[in-house]
C-alpha positions in Angstrom: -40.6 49.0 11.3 -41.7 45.9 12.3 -43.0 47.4 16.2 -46.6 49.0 16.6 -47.1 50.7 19.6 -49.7 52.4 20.6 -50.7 54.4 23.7 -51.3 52.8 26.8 -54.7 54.2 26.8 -56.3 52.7 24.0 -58.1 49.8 24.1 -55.9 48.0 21.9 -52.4 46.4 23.9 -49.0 47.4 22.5 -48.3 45.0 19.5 -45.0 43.4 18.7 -43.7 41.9 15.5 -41.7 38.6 17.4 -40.8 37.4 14.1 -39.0 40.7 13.4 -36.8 39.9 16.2 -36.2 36.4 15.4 -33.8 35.0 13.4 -35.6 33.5 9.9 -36.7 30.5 9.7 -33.9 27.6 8.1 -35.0 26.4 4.5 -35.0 23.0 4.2 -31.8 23.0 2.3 -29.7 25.9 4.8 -30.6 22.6 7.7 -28.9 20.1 5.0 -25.9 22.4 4.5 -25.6 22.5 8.1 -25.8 19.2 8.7 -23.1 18.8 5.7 -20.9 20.8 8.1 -21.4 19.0 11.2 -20.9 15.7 9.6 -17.3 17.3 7.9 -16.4 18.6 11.6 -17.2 14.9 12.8 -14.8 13.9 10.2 -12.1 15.9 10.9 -12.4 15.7 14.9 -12.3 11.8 14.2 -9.0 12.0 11.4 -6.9 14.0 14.0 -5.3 11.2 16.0 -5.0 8.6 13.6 -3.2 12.0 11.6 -0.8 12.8 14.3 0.1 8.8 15.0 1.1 8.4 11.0 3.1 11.5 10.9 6.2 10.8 9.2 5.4 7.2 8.4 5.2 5.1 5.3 2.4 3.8 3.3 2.6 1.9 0.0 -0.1 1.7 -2.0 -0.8 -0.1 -4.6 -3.3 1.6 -7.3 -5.3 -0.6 -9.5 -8.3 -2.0 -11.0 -11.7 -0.1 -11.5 -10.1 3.0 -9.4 -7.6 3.2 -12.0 -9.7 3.2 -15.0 -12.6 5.9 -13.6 -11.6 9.5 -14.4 -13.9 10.4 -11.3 -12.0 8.2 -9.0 -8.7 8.8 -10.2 -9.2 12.3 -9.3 -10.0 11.5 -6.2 -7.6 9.4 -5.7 -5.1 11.7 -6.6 -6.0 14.5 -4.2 -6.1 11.5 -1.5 -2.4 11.1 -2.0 -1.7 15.2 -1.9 -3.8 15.0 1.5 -1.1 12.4 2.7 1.5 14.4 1.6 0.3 17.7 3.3 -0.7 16.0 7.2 3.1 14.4 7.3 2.6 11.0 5.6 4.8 9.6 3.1 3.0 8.3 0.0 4.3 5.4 -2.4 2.4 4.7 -5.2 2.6 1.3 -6.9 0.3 1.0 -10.3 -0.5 -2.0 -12.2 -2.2 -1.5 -15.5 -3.3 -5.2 -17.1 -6.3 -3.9 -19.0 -4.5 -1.0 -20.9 -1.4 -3.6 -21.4 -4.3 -5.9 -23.1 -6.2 -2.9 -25.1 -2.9 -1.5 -26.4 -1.6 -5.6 -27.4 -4.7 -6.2 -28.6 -4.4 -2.7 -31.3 -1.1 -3.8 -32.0 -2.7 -7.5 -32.9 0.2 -9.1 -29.9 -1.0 -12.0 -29.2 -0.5 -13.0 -25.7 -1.6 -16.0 -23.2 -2.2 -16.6 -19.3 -0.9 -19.5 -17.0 -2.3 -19.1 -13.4 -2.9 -15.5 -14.0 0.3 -14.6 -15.3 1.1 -12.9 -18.9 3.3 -15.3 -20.8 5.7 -12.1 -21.8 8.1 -12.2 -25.2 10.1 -9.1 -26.1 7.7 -7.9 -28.4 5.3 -8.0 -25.5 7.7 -6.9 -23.2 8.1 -3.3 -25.0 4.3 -2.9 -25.1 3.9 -3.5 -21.4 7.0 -0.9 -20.5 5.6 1.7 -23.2 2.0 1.4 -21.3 3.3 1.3 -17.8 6.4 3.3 -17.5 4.9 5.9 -20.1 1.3 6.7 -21.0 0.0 5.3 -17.4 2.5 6.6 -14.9 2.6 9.6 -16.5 -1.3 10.8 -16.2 -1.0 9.2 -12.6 2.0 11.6 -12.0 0.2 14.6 -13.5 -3.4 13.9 -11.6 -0.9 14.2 -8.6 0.4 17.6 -9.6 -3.4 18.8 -11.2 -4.2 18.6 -7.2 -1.5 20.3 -6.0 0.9 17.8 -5.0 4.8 17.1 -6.2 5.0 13.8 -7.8 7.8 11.7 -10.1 7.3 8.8 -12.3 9.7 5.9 -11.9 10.0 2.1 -13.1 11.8 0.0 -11.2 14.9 0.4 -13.9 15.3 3.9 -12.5 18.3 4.2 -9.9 18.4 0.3 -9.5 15.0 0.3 -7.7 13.9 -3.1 -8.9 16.9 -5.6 -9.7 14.6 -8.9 -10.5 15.2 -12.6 -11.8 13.3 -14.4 -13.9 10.0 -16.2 -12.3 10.0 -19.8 -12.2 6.6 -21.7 -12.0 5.9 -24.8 -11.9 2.8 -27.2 -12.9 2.1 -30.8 -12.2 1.5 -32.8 -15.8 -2.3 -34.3 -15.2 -1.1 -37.6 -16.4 1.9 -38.3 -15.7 1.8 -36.5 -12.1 5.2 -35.2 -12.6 5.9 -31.5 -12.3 6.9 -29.3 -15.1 8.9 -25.7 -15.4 6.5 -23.0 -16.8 8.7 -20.7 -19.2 7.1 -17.2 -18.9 9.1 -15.4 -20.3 10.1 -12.0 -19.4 8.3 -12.4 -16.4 10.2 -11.1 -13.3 10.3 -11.3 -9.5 11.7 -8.6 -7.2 14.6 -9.6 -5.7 16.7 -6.8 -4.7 15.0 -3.3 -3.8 17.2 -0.3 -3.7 15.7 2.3 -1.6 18.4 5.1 -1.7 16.3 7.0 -4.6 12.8 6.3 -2.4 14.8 7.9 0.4 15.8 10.9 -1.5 12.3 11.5 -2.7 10.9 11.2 0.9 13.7 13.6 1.9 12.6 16.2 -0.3 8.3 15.5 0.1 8.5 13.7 -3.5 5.6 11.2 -3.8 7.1 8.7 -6.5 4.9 6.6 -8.7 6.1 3.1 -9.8 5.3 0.9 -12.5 5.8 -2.9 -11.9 8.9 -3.5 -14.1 12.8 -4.1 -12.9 16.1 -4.6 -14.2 16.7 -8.3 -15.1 20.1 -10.4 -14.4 21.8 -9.1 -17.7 19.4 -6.0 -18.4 16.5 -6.7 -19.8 13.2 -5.6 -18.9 11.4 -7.7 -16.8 7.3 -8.0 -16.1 6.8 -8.1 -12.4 2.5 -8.5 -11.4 2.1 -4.9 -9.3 0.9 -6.5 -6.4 4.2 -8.4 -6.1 5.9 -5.3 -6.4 3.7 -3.0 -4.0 5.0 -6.1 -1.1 8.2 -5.7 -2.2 9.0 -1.9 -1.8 6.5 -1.9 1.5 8.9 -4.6 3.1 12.1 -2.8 1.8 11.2 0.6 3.5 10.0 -0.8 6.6 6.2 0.7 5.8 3.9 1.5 8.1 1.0 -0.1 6.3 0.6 -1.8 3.0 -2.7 -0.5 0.9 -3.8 -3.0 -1.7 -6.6 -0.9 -3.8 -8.9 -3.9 -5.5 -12.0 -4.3 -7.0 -14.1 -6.4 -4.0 -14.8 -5.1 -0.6 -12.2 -7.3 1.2 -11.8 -10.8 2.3 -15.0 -12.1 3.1 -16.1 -15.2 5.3 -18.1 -18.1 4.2 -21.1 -16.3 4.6 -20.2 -13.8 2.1 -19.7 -11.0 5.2 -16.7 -8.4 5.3 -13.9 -9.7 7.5 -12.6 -6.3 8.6 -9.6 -7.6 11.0 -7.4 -10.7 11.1 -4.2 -11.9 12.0 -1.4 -13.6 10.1 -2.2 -16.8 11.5 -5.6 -16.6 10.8 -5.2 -15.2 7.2 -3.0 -18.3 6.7 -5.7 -21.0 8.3 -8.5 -19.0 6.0 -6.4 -20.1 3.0 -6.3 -23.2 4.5 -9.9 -24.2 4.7 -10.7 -22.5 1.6 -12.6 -19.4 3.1 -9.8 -17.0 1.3 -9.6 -18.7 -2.1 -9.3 -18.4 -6.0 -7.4 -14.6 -6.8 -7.7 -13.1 -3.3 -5.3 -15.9 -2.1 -2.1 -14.2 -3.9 -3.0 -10.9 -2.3 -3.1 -12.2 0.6 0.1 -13.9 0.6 1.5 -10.5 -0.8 0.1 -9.5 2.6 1.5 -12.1 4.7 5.3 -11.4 3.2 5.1 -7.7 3.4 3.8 -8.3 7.4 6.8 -10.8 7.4 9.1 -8.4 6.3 8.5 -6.4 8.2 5.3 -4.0 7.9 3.1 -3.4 10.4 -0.4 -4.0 8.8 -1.3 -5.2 5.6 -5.3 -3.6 4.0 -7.0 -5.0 1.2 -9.8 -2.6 0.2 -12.3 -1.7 -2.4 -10.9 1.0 -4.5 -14.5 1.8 -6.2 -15.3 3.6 -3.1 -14.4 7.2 -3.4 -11.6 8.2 -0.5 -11.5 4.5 0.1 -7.5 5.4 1.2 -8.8 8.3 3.7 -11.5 6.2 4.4 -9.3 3.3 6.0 -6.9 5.7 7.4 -8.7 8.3 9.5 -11.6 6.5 10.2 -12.6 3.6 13.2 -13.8 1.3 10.9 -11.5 1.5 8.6 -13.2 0.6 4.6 -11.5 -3.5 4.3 -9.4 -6.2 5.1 -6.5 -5.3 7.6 -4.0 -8.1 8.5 -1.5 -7.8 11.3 1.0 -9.3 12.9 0.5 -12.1 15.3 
């Protein structure tokens, strides 16, 4: 029974079990769950304000890189953006998808070249990039959406006049002669008319809607537009709450090599100056700079390897990167 008791007139004293009446001892791994718990109440107790101020707002985000490419992170990823969806926030996905473009060029044997990071882009070129992006990619991005429970749509920027672009111009200064000379891309685009109506429909009807990075050129054609470019583009068009740049570094970093985890515009633009932002992060930061300029509110570069790197930056203090604000 756990309670031995005896009569008060023996020499022995009444004898009680205590550890029948005590709760058992916690294992080892019943105090790790527990501190699993208290660590996810944390969480949540922290998320809740930063949920209720983004209620109803916009985020773009632009989905790229390793993230992309990692079935364990694109899962992830996926039920990031459901997450969104259910606490009132209005998801809008931009992909990019170099690597497959190159993989699936490279099977085809398309040849294809780079000037300052761009994909010189021919027809034949041109179809293999809107066969990767608009189909196979956009497509498993749409269903890991809907495997987690969310309601998504893949789009290009050809669909409902999203993306009506022009042809990018680029020039380059001759090393000898010093004079400057017209780069011919291609079928290289630029954003310049976005066409929200079919982004406010969707938002209307708690559609998340996945782009890929092509538009409608001048007479038609297809048109290769870099994803970042894009992801700036839409953000600034529907007034977003905060532009998400997923990438494969932490952030910006200093001189030292140490995270910069807040900046504003000015400063982003004297970083470029003295060459502390430099080489490939300078184009994502200007892609920054416009959206901020057109008129979104905060700009995040952050390091898409880390799993809920989106949640991560939104509901938390610290955020996980680079955010640039207005002056």
């Amino acid at each position: 029974m756990g309670v031995k008791l005896q009569n008060k007139n023996s020499k022995s004293k009444c004898k009680i079990n205590l550890c029948a009446l005590q709760s058992p001892p916690m294992s080892k791994k019943t105090d790790k769950t527990k501190d699993q718990w208290l660590a996810q109440a944390r969480t949540l107790s922290e998320a809740l304000p930063y949920m209720r101020r983004y209620t109803g707002k916009t985020f773009v985000i632009k989905y790229g890189g390793h993230a992309m490419g990692d079935d364990d992170l694109a899962r992830l990823f996926a039920r990031d953006i459901v997450l969104l969806r259910q606490v009132g926030i209005n998801p809008i996905v931009v992909h990019g998808g170099g690597p497959q473009i190159g993989k699936m060029l490279e099977r085809l044997k398309i040849q294809s070249e780079f000037i300052d990071g761009l994909r010189v882009t021919d027809q034949a070129t041109v179809d293999v990039v809107e066969m990767v992006l608009a189909g196979s990619i956009n497509k498993e991005i749409v269903s890991n959406i809907n495997a987690q429970g969310g309601f998504a749509v893949g789009l290009s920027g050809k669909d409902g006049h999203l993306i009506l672009a022009r042809k990018l111009k680029r020039t380059k200064k001759d090393p000898e002669s010093n004079i400057e000379q017209v780069l011919d891309l291609g079928l290289v685009g630029e954003p310049e008319t976005i066409t929200t109506h079919i982004l406010d429909l969707f938002k209307e009807t708690d559609t998340t809607p996945v782009i890929a990075p092509i538009g409608a050129g001048p007479d038609g054609e297809t048109l290769n537009i870099n994803a970042d470019t894009v992801a700036g583009a839409i953000a600034g068009a529907v007034s977003a709450r905060r532009l998400l740049m997923l990438t494969d570094v932490v952030g910006v970093l200093d001189k030292d090599g140490d995270l910069i985890e807040r900046m504003t515009a000015e400063q982003a633009r004297s970083y470029i100056k003295d060459g502390t932002i430099h080489g490939g992060m300078i184009p994502k930061v200007e892609t920054c700079l416009q959206a901020i300029e057109d008129g979104v509110e905060g700009a995040v570069i952050i390091d898409g390897r880390v799993p809920h790197a989106v949640l991560l930056e939104l509901f938390t203090e610290h955020g996980a990167g680079t955010l640039i604000l207005r002056d």
